[in-house]
C-alpha positions in Angstrom: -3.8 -15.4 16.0 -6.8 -13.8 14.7 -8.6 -15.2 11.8 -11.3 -14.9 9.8 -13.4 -18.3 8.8 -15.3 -17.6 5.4 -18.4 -19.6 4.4 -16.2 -22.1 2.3 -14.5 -22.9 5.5 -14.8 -25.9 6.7 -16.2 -25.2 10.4 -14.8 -28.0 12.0 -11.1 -26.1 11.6 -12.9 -22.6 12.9 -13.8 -25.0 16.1 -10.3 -26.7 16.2 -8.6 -23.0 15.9 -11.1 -22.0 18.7 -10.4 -24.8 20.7 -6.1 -24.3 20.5 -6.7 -20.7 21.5 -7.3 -18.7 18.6 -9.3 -15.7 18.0 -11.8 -16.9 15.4 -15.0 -15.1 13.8 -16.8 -17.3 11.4 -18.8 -15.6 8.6 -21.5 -17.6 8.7 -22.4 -16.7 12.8 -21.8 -13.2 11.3 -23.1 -12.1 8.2 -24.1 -15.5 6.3 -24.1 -14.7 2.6 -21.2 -12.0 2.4 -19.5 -11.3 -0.8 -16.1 -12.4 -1.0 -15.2 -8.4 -1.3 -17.1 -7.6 2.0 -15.4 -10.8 3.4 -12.1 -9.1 2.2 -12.5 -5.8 3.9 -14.0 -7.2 7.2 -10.5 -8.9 7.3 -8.6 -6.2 6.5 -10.3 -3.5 9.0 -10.3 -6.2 12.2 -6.5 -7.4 10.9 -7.9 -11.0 10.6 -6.0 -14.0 8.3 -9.0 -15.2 6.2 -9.7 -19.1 6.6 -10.8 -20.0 3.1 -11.7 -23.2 0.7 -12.7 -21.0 -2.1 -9.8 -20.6 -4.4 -11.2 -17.4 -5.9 -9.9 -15.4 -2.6 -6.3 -16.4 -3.7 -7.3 -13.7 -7.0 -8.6 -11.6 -4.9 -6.6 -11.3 -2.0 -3.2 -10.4 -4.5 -5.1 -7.9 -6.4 -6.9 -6.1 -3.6 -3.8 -6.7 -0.9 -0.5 -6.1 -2.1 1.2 -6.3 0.7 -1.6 -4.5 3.3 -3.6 -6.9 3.9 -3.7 -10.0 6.9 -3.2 -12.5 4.9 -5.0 -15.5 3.7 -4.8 -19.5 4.4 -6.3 -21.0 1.9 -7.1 -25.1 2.0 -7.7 -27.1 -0.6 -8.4 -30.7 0.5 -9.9 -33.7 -0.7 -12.4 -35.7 0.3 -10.6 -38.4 1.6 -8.5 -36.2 4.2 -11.2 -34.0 5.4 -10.8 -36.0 8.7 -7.8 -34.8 9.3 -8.4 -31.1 7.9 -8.5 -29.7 11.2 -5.7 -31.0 13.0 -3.8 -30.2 10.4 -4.7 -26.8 10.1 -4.1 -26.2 13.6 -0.8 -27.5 13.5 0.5 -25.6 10.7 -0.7 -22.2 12.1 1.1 -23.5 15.4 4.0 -23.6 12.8 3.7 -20.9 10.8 3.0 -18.7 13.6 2.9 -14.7 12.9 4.3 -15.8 9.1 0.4 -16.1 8.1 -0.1 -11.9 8.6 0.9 -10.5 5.0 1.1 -14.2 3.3 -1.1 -16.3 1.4 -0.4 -20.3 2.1 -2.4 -22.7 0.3 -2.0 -25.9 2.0 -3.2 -29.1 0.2 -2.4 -32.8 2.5 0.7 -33.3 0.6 2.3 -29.7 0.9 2.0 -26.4 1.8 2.9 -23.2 -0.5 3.9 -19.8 1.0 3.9 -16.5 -0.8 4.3 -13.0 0.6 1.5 -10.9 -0.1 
């Protein structure tokens, strides 16, 4: 898979995705300080799944997208389970798979949503 780590993301999943295999370019090696929107089209153009904590890329993603764009996995996790934030990231894309291109999935430690773009 091929995703796209933006600054919110935490960058010990980017290094977990990399480790499993995964094409991974992290915004902040890349352009530090990139608007969401720039974030958005970078995505789009290299056909990257965007790694995000920042809930305002769910917004953005469904009124930019619509059904065009990579898709977005969006994490929203707690303090207490940030140890286990990457493992579990890693095993859900194992699961998901090719699912992730065209979707948005917000996973939280207790469940994960999945929505078509």
């Amino acid at each position: 898979m091929r995703f796209l780590a933006d600054e919110s993301c935490d960058f010990r999943v980017v290094t977990a995705l990399r480790n499993a295999g995964h094409d991974v370019v992290a915004v902040a090696e890349v352009a530090r300080g990139a608007l969401d929107q720039a974030v958005l089209v970078r995505a789009q153009e290299e056909r990257r799944v965007i790694l995000a904590e920042d809930k305002d890329f769910g917004q953005l993603t469904v009124a930019t997208q619509r059904g065009t764009g990579p898709g977005l996995l969006l994490m929203r996790c707690p303090e207490p389970a940030r140890a286990e934030l990457p493992a579990a990231i890693v095993s859900l894309v194992a699961r998901l798979g090719d699912r992730l291109i065209g979707a948005i999935v917000v996973w939280t430690p207790r469940r994960t949503r999945y929505r078509a773009i």
